[in-house]
C-alpha positions in Angstrom: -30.4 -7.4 -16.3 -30.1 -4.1 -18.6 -33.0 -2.8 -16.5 -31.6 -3.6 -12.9 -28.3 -1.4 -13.9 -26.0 -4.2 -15.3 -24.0 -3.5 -18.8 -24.7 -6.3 -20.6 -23.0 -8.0 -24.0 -24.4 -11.1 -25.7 -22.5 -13.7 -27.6 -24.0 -16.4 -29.6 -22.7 -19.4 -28.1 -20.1 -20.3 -25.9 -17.3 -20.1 -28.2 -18.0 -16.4 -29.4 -18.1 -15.9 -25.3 -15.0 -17.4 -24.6 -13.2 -15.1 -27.3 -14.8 -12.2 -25.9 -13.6 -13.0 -22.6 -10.0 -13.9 -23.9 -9.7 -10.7 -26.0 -11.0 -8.8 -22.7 -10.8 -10.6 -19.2 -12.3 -7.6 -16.9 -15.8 -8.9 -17.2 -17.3 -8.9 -14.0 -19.5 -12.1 -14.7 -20.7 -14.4 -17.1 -23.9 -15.4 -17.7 -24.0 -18.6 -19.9 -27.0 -21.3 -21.4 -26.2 -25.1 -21.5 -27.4 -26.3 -24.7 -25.8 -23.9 -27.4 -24.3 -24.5 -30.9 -20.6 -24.7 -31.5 -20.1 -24.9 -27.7 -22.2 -25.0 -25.0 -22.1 -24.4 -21.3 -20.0 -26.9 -19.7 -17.6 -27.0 -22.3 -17.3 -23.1 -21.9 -16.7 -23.3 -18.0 -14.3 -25.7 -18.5 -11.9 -23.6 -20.9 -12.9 -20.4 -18.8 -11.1 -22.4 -15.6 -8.1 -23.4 -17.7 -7.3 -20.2 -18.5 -9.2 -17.8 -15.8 -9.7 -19.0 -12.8 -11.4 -16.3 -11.0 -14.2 -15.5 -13.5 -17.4 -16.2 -12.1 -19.9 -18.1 -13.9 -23.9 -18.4 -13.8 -25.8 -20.6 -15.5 -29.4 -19.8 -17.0 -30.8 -22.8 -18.7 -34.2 -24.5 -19.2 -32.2 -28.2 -18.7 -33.6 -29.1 -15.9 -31.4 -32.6 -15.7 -29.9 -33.2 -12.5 -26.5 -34.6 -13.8 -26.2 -31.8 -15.9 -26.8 -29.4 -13.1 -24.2 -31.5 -11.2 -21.5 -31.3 -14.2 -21.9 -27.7 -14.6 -21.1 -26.8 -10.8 -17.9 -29.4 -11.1 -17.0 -27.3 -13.6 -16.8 -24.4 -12.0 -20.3 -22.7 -12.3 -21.5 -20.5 -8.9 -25.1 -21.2 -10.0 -27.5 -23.1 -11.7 -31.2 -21.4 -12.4 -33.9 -22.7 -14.3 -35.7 -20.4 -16.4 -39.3 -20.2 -14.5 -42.0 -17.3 -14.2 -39.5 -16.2 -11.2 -36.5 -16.1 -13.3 -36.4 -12.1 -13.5 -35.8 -11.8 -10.1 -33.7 -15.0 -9.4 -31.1 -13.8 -12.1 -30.4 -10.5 -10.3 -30.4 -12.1 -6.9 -27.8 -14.7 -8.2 -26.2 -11.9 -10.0 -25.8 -9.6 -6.9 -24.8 -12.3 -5.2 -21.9 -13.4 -7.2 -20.4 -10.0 -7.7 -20.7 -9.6 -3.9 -18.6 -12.4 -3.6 -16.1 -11.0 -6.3 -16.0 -7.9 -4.2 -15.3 -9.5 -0.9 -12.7 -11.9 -2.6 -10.8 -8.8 -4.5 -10.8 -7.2 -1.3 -9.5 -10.1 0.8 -6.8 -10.3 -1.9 -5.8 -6.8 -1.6 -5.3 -7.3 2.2 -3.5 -10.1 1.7 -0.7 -8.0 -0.3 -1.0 -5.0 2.1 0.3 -7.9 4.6 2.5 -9.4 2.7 4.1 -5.8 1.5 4.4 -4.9 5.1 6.1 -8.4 6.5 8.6 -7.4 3.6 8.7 -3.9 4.9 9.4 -5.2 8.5 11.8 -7.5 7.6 14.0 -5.0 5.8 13.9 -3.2 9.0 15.0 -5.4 11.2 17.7 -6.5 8.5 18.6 -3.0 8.3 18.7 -3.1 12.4 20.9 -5.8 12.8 23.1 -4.2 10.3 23.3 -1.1 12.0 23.8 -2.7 15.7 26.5 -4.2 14.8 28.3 -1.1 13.2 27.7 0.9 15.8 28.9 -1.7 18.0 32.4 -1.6 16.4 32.5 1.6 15.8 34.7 3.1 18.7 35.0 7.1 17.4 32.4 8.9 18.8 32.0 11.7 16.3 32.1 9.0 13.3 29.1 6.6 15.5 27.0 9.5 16.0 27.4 10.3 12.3 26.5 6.5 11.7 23.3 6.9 14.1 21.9 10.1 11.7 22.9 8.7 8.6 20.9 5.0 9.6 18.1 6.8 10.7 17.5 8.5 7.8 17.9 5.2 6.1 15.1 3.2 8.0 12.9 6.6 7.9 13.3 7.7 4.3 14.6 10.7 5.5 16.3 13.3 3.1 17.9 15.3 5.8 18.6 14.6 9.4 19.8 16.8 12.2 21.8 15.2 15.8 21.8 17.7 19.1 23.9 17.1 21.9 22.6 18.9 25.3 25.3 21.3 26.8 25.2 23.6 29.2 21.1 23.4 29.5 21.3 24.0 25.3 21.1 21.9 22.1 24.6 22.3 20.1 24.7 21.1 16.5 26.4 17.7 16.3 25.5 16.5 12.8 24.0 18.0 9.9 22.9 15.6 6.8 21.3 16.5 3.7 20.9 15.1 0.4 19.1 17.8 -1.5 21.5 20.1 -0.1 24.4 17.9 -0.4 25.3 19.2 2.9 27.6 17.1 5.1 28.2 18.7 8.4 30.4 17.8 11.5 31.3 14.1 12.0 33.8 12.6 10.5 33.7 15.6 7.5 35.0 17.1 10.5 33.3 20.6 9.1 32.3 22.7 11.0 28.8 23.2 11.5 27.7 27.6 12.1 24.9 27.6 13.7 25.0 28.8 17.3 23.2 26.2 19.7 19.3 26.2 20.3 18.1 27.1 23.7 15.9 24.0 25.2 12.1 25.2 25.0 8.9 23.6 24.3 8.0 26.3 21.9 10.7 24.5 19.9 9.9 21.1 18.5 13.6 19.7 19.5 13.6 21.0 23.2 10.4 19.7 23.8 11.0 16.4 22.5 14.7 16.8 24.9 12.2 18.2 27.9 9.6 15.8 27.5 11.4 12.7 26.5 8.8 11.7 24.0 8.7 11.5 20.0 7.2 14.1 17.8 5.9 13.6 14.4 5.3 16.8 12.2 3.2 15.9 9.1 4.0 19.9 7.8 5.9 22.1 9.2 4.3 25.2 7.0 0.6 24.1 9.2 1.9 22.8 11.7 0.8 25.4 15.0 2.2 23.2 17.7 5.6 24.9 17.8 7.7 27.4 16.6 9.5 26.7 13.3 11.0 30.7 12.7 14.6 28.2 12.6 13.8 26.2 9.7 11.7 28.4 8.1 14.6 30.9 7.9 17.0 28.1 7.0 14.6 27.0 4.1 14.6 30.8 2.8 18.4 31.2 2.8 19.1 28.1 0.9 15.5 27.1 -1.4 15.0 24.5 0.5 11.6 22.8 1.4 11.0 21.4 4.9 7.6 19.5 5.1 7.6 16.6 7.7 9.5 16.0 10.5 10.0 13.4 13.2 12.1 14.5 16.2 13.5 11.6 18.7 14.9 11.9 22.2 
């Protein structure tokens, strides 16, 4: 095994091996004899499953009894070679094989809590949804709902600043302006006023064309994006040290 690319430790019998393994469990496999002093195979499987479940087990023996082949894979063992003229390239077969089968396991596992992180993810946001239809369907100030809309929004999205428009006279006028870094609170029920003159409706301009086109735009970076023209919050991110990066824009 040493000379097919495996790292390889020896222990000399199953009781020094089970120690090993305790003291560090990120073995990728163990190889183990049946008849050893102190403790031998079977008895070594079985603790190994107590305690690690997972840890796959070969077994490299010159027993050749049946029942004892049939004891060692009740106890857990993934296989059961005899030592032959062939055992050279059984062992690294059998060894390939089971790591393979570690792999694909590990990786199964990891998809299953991808999945299970995103059915949390999904259920917070529909949580978060049905909390936030039912405010806005109570809420009967305008200015304070569309102040609710940005600020819910930026909840679901992770957003750390959020802008609402209102179309007027063929032009996009400032409604709401939120930001946390900023700790700006603009228009709404702050009831400040918000001094920025009203954006005319373009598609060189990531907010008119998403007003134009009725469609959603996702900037990963507004510094590379060259899809539109961002001269606005560029300037906006000199006068006040911010950093715009990523943007999503909604009709």
């Amino acid at each position: 095994l040493s000379a097919e690319r495996f790292i390889v430790e020896t222990a000399e019998n199953g009781e020094v091996a089970f120690k090993k393994y305790q003291q560090s469990p990120d073995y990728d496999l163990i190889v183990s004899d049946i008849n050893m002093p102190v403790m031998g195979g079977i008895e070594l499987i079985q603790k190994l499953r107590e305690s690690f479940l997972d840890v796959s087990v070969i077994v490299l023996t010159g027993n050749n009894q049946v029942s004892v082949a049939m004891s060692a894979i009740k106890a857990g063992a993934g296989d059961y070679l005899l030592k032959d003229e062939n055992i050279q390239d059984t062992i690294v077969l059998s060894v390939d094989r089971a790591l393979e089968k570690r792999r694909i396991l590990e990786q199964n596992r990891k998809l299953l809590s991808d999945n299970a992180s995103m059915i949390q993810t999904l259920e917070s946001v529909v949580s978060k949804l049905t909390d936030i239809g039912t405010a806005l369907s109570a809420e009967k100030e305008f200015s304070k709902l569309l102040e609710m809309i940005v600020s819910h929004a930026r909840s679901i999205t992770h957003a750390d600043a959020g802008t609402l428009y209102l179309v007027e006279n063929n032009k996009l006028r400032f409604v709401i302006i939120q930001n946390d870094t900023l700790k700006i609170r603009k228009g709404g029920k702050s009831e400040e006023k918000i001094p920025f003159p009203p954006i005319e409706i373009s598609e060189s301009n990531v907010s008119g064309f998403a007003a134009l086109k009725a469609i959603s735009v996702n900037i990963p970076d507004v510094y590379t994006s060259e899809l539109f023209d961002f001269t606005g919050p560029k300037k906006f991110d000199a006068s006040t040290g911010y950093r715009s990066q990523s943007m999503l824009v909604l009709p």
